[in-house]
MARVEX-84749 format. One record per residue (C-alpha): residue in one letter; x, y, z. Coordinates in steps of 0.05 Angstrom, whole numbers. Each point is the difference from the previous one (the first is absolute). Example, Ala and Ser with C-alpha at 12.3 -4.5 7.8 and 13.67 -1.06 7.14 Angstrom:
2
<'A'; <246; -90; 156>>
<'S'; <27; 69; -13>>
% end
This chain:
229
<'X'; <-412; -184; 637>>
<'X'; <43; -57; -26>>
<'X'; <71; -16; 28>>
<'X'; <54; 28; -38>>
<'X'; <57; -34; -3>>
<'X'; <76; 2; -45>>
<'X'; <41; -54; -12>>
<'X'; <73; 21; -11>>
<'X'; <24; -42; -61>>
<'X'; <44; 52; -41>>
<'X'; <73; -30; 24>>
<'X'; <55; -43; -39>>
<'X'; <3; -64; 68>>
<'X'; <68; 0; -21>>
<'X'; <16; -35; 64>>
<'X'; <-57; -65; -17>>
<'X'; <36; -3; -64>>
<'X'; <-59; -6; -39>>
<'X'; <-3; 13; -75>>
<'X'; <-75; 22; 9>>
<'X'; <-18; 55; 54>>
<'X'; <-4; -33; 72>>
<'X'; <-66; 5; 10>>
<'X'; <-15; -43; -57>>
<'X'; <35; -57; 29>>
<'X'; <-29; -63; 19>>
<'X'; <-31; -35; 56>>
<'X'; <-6; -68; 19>>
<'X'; <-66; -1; 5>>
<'X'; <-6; 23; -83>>
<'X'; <-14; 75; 22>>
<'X'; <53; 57; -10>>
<'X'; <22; 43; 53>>
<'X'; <-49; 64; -31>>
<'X'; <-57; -52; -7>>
<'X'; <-1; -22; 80>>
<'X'; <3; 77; 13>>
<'X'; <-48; 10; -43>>
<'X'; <-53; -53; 26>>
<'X'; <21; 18; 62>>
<'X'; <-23; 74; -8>>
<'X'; <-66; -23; -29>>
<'X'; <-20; -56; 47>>
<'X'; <9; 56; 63>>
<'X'; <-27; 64; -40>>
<'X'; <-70; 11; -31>>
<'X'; <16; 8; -77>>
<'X'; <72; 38; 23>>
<'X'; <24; 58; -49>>
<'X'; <72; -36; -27>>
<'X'; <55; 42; -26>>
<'X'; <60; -30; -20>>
<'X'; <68; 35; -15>>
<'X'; <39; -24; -48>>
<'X'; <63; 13; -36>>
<'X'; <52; -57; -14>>
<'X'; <-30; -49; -58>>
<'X'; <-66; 30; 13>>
<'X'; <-44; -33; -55>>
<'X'; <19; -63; 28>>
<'X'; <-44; 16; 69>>
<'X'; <-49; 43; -50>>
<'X'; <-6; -71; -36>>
<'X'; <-13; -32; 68>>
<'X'; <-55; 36; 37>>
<'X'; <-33; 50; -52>>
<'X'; <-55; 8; 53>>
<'X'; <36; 48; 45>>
<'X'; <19; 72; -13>>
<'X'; <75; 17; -15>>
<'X'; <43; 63; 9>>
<'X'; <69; 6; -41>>
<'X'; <68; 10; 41>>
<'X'; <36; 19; -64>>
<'X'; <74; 15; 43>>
<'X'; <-10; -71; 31>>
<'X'; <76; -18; -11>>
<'X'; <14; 68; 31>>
<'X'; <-45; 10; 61>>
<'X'; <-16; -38; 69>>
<'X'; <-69; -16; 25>>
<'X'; <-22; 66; 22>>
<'X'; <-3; 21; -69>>
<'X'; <-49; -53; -22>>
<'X'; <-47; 12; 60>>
<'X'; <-1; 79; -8>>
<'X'; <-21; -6; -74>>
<'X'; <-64; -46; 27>>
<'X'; <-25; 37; 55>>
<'X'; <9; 49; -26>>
<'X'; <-51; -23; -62>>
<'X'; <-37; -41; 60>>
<'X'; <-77; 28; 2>>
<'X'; <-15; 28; 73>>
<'X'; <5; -35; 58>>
<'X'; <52; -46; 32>>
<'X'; <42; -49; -37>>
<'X'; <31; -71; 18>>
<'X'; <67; -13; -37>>
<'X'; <48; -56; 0>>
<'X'; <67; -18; -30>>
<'X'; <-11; -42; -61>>
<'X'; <40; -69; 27>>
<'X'; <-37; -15; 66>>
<'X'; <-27; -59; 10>>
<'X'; <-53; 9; 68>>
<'X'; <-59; -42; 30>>
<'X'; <-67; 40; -24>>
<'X'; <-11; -4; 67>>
<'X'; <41; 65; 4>>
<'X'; <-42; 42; -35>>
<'X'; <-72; -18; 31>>
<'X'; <38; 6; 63>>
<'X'; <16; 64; -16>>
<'X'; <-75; 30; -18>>
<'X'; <-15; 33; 70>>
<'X'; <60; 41; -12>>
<'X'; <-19; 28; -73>>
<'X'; <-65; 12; 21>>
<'X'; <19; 43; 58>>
<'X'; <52; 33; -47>>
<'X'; <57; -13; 40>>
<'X'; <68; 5; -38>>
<'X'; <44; -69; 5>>
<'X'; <62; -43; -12>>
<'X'; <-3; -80; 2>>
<'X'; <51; -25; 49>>
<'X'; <32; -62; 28>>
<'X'; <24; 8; 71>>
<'X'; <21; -75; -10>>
<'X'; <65; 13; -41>>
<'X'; <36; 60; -15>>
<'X'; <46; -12; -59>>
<'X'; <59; 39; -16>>
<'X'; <-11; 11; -74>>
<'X'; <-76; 24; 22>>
<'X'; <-26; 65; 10>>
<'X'; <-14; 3; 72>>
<'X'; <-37; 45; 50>>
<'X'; <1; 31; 67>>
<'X'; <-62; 27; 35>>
<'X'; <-8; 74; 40>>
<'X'; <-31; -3; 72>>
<'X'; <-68; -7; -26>>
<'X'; <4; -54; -35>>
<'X'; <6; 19; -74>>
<'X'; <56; -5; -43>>
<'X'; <61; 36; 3>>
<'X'; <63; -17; -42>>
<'X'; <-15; -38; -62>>
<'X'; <66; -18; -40>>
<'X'; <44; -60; -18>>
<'X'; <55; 35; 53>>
<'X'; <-48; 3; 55>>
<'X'; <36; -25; 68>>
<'X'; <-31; -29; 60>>
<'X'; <-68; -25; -51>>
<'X'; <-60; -25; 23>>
<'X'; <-16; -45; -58>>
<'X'; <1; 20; -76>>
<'X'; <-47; 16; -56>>
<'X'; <-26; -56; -45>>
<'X'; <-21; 50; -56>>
<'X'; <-80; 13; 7>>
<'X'; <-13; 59; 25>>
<'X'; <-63; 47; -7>>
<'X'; <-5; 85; 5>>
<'X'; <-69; 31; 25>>
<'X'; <-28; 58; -42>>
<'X'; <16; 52; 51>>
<'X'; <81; -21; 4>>
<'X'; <-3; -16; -87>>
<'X'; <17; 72; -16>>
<'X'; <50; 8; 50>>
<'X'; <39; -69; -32>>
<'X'; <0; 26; -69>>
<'X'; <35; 61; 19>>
<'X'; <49; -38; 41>>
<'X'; <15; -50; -50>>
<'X'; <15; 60; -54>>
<'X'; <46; 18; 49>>
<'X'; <39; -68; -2>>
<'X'; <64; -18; -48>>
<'X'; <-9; -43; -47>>
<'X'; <35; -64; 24>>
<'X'; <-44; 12; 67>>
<'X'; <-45; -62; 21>>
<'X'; <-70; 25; 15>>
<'X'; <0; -11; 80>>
<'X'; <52; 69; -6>>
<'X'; <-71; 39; -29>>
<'X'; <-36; -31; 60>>
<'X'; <59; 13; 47>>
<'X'; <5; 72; -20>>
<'X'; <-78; 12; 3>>
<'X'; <-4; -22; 80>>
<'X'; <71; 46; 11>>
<'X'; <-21; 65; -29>>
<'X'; <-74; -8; -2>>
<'X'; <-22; -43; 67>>
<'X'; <-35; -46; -39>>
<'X'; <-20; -63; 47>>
<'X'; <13; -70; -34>>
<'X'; <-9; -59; 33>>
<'X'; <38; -67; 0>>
<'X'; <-55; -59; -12>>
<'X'; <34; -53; 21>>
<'X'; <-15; -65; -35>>
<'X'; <54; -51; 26>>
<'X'; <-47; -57; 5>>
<'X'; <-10; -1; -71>>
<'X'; <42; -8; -61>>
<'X'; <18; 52; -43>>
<'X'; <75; -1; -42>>
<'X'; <34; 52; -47>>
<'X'; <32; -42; -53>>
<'X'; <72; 23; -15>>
<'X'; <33; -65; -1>>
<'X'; <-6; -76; -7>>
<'X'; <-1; -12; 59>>
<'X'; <-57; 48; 17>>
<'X'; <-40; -37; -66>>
<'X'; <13; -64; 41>>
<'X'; <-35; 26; 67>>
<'X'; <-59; 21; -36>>
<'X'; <-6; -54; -38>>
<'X'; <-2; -39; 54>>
<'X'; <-59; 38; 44>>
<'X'; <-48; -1; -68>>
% end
């Protein structure tokens, strides 16, 4: 069975202040920020299943890559993250799903890195225990080793997410219902958050410190990335 995996590419980046959606901006090396994700999810998957939610100037990304499948946040202006990632899993075909925020920029490294753990259908979060950054969302582990707390107010963090994450087949059904349950202005990581609280469910932090990986918010963040391509 392929990989499935979503890219999250429905918000406004009103913070890159960008007159084209963020993940349409440009590299140094020529690519965009969707195209390195892209190749990136194609050089470590066999022939992956790509859905791509979009919302703010969508044709422009339609225009882009019109070899990927799309799913339509129409409330885009109105709704968080979570939103976008319930409405693709739950059109996702069975079977676990890799997803990432639409403006990180990562070493493919990551993903390949990252195989043993889809294939044993283990739930995960990407996380750097190198830096833990107040603006983040951060994480705190139970006494077993899997994550805990999983919020921008987190205190006493381990690391924090970079934004690729992946949810096994067994734990999928169990995320959509928690995401229905979030607010709209909720980021995602509250869906996951909510699913190990009330359900048990068992992610782990995959800790990938060693290698680069950046959520693009600001120029400064464009700078670092630029600078590891």
């Amino acid at each position: 069975m392929p990989v499935q995996a979503v890219i999250l590419a429905a918000g406004m980046g009103t913070r890159l202040g960008r007159p084209w959606p963020k993940p349409l901006t440009p590299l140094s090396d020529g690519r965009t920020i969707m195209q390195q994700q892209i190749e990136n999810l194609r050089a470590a998957f066999d022939d992956p299943r790509i859905a791509t939610v979009v919302g703010f100037k969508l044709e422009l990304i339609l225009e882009a890559f019109p070899d990927v499948m799309y799913v339509y946040n129409e409330v885009y202006d109105q709704t968080n993250t979570n939103r976008s990632l319930l409405k693709a899993l739950r059109l996702s075909a069975d079977g676990g799903v890799v997803w990432m925020n639409g403006d990180v920029v990562f070493d493919p490294e990551l993903l390949r890195r990252s195989q043993h753990l889809i294939d044993a259908e283990q739930s995960f979060i990407c996380v750097n225990t190198a830096v833990v950054g107040e603006e983040e969302v951060k994480y705190t582990v139970d006494a077993d080793g899997f994550v805990d707390q999983l919020s921008k107010q987190v205190q006493g963090a381990l690391g924090e997410a970079v934004g690729i994450n992946y949810v096994s087949a067994q734990d999928k059904a169990l995320l959509i219902a928690r995401l229905a349950e979030c607010e709209d202005a909720d980021y995602f990581e509250r869906g996951l958050e909510l699913m190990i609280e009330k359900d048990g469910a068992r992610v782990l932090p995959f800790d990938i410190k060693d290698l680069f990986a950046v959520e693009v918010d600001f120029e400064e963040d464009l700078s670092r990335a630029n600078e590891h391509l």
